[in-house]
Wavefront OBJ file of the C-alpha trace (Angstrom):
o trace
v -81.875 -178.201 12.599
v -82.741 -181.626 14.386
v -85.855 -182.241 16.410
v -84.149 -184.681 18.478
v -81.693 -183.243 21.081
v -79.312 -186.121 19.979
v -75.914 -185.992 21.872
v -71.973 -185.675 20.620
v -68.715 -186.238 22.015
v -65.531 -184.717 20.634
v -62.561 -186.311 21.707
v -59.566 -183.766 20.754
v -56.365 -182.729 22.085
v -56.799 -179.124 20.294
v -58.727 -176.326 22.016
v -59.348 -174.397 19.711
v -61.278 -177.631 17.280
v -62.738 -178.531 20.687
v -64.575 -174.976 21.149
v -65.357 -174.934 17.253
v -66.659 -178.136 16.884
v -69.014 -178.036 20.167
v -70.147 -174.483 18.521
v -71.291 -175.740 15.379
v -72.916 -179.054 17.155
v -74.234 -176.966 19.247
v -75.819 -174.514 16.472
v -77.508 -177.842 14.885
v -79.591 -178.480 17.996
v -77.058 -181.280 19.569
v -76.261 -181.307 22.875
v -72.698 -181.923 22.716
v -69.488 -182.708 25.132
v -65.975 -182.527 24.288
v -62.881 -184.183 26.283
v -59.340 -183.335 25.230
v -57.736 -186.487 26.110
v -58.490 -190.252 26.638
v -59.589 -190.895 29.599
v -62.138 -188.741 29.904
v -63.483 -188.634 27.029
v -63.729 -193.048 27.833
v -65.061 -191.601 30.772
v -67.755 -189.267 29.477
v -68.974 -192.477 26.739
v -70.032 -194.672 29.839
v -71.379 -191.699 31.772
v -73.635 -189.859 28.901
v -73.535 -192.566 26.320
v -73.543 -189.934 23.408
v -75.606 -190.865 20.005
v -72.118 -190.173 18.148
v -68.591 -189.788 18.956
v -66.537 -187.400 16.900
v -62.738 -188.435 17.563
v -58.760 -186.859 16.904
v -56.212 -189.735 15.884
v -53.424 -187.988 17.359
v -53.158 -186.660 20.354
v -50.701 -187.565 23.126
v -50.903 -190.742 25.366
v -53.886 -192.311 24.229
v -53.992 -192.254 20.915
v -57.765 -192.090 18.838
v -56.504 -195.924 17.515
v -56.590 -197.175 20.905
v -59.542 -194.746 22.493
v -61.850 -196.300 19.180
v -60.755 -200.132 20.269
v -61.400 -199.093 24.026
v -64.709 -197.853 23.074
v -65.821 -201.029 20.593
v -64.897 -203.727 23.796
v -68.284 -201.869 25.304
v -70.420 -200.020 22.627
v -71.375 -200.067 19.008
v -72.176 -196.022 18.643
v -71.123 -194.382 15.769
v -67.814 -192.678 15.320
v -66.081 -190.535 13.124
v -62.283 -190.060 13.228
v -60.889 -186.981 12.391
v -57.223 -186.115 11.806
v -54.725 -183.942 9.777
v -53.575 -187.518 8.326
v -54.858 -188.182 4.856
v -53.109 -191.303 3.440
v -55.086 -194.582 2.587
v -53.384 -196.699 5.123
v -54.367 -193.825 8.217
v -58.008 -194.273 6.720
v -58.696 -198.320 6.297
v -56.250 -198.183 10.085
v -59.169 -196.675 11.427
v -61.900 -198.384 9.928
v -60.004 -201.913 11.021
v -60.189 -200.038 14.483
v -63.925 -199.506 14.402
v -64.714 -196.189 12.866
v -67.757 -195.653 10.874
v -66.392 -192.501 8.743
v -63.512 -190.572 8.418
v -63.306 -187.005 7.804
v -59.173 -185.144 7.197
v -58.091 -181.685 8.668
v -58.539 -178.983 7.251
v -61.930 -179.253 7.116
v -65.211 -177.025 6.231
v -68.123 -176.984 9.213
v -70.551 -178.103 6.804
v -68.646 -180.930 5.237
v -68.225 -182.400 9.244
v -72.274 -181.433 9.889
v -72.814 -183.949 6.233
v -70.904 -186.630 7.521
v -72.310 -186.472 11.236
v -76.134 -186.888 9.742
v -75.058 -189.148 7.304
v -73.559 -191.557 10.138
v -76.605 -190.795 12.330
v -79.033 -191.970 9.331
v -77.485 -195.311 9.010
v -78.246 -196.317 12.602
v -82.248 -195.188 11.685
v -84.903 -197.820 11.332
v -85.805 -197.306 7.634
v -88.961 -198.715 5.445
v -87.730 -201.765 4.111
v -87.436 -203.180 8.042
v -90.625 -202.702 8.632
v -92.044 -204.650 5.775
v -89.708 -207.828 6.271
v -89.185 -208.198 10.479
v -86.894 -210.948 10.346
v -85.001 -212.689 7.757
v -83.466 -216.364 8.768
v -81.185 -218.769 6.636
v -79.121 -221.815 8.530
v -77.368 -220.434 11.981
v -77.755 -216.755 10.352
v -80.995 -214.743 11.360
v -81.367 -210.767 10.963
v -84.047 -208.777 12.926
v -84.539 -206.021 11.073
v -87.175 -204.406 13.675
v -84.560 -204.484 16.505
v -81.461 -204.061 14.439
v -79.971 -207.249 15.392
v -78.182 -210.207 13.711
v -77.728 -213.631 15.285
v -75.446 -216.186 14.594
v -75.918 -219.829 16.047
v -77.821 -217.941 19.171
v -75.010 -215.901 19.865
v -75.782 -211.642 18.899
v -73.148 -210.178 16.729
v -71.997 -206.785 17.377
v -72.114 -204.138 14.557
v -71.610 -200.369 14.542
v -74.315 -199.034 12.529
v -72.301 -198.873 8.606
v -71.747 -202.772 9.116
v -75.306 -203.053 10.392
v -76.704 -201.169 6.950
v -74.170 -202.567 4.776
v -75.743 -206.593 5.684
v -78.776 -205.281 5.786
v -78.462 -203.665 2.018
v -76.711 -207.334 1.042
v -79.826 -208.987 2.741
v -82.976 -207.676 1.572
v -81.176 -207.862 -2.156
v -79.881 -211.518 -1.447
v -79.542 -213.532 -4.432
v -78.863 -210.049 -6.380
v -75.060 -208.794 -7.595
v -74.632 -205.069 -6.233
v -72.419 -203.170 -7.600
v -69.769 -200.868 -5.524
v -71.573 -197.931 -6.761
v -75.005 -199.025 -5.889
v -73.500 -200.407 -2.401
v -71.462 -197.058 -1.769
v -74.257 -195.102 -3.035
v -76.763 -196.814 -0.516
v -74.785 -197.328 2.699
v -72.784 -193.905 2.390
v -74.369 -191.923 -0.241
v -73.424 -190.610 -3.721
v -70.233 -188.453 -2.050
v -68.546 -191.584 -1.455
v -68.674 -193.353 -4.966
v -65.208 -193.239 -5.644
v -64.496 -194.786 -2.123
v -64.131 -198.330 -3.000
v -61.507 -198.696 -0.376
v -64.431 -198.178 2.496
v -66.486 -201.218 0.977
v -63.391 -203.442 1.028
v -62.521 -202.783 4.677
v -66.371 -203.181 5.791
v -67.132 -206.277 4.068
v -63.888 -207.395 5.949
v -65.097 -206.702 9.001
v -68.497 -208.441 8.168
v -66.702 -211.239 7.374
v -64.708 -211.506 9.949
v -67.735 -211.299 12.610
v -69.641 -213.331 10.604
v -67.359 -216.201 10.685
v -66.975 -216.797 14.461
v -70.532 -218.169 14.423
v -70.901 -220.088 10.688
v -67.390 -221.575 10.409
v -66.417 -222.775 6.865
v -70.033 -220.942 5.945
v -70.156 -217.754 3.714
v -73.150 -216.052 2.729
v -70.963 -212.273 1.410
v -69.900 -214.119 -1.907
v -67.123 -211.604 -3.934
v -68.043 -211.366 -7.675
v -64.409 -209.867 -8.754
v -64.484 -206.831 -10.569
v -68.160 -206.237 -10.192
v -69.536 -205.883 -6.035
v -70.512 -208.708 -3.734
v -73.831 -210.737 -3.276
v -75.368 -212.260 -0.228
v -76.053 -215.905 -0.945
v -80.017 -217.022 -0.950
v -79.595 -220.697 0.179
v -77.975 -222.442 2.879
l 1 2 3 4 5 6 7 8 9 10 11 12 13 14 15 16 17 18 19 20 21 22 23 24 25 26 27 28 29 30 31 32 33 34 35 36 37 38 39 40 41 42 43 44 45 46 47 48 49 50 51 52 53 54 55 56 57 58 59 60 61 62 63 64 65 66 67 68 69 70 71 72 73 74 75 76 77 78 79 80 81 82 83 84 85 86 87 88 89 90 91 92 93 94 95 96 97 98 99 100 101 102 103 104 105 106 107 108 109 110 111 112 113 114 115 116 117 118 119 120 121 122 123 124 125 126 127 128 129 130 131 132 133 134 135 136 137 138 139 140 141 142 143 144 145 146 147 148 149 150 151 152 153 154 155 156 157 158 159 160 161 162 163 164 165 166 167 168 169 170 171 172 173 174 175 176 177 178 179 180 181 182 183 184 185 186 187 188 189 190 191 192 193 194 195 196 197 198 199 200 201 202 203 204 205 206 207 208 209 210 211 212 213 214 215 216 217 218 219 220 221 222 223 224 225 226 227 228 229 230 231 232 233
């Protein structure tokens, strides 16, 4: 059980998930809503702004693509996608689309529950913040206190995996990590065969990143072994 009365949305065309999903929120101490299409559920994120959204690809109209890019123009919260799709493609789709997880129907309660306080942890202030407030290197400067990056002034927008992915590159800068000891880290030892979710991420680092240090790249690739954040300007 949590202490916290943390809240959920569930975004889902099916009833029947809808009523099973808020149940077993529900039984976890969350307060949780549920919308079965779109616009409501857009509606219900500006209205309650929930601590985590849990969200169905397909369902008619509005697809969860478009509902997740919707959602990212406005907030950073953490979302899971959830859909009977399985393929690779449906997965790093969703990612690209702002998705911090990704869990495929059918399902098992408990296996949803995992990922849900899995996602929740990575947008927790942690130790290692605490000891180092700020870290600063050119236009790039990382506040680890109040979970932001900056980038020649400007903040940078990260859902919370992106956010605890640079941080993990960060406080080991200089250092080669591994994909296992990144995907064990940012995700947890479930996901070590993932390597697919580390690509797409450090993608999307990249690519926010960039707008503010031009031809400047701190996330250096070491092929065949993990990435490294770069110590010196």
């Amino acid at each position: 059980m949590v202490s916290k009365k943390l809240s959920m949305l569930v975004i889902d065309d099916d009833a029947s998930i809808l009523c099973l999903l808020k149940r077993t929120l529900d039984l976890e101490g969350y307060r949780t809503f549920t919308a079965n299409e779109g616009k409501s559920g857009l509606d219900l994120v500006d209205r309650e702004m929930p601590d985590l959204i849990i969200l169905d690809i397909t369902m008619p109209g509005m697809d969860g693509y478009t509902i997740c890019q919707h959602i990212r123009e406005f907030s950073q919260v953490p979302i899971i996608m959830v859909t009977a799709r399985g393929n690779e493609e449906e997965k790093v789709r969703g990612f690209e689309c702002g998705a911090d997880d990704y869990v495929t129907k059918p399902f098992f309660n408990r296996e949803l529950v995992a990922r849900v306080k899995s996602v929740l942890k990575r947008s927790q202030i942690g130790d290692a913040m605490v000891r180092q407030p700020t870290f600063k290197i050119g236009n790039f400067e990382m506040d680890f206190v109040k979970r932001m990056v900056i980038i020649a002034g400007n903040k940078v927008g990260l859902t919370p995996t992106e956010y605890q992915l640079l941080q993990e590159l960060v406080l080991n800068r200089g250092k080669v990590l591994t994909h296992i000891q990144l995907l064990q880290k940012v995700w947890g030892p479930e996901y070590l065969s993932e390597t697919e979710y580390l690509h797409v991420f450090i993608g999307r680092l990249r690519s926010k990143l960039h707008l503010g240090l031009g031809d400047q790249r701190y996330i250096i690739t070491v092929p065949g072994v993990g990435y490294q954040f770069k110590d010196t300007a």
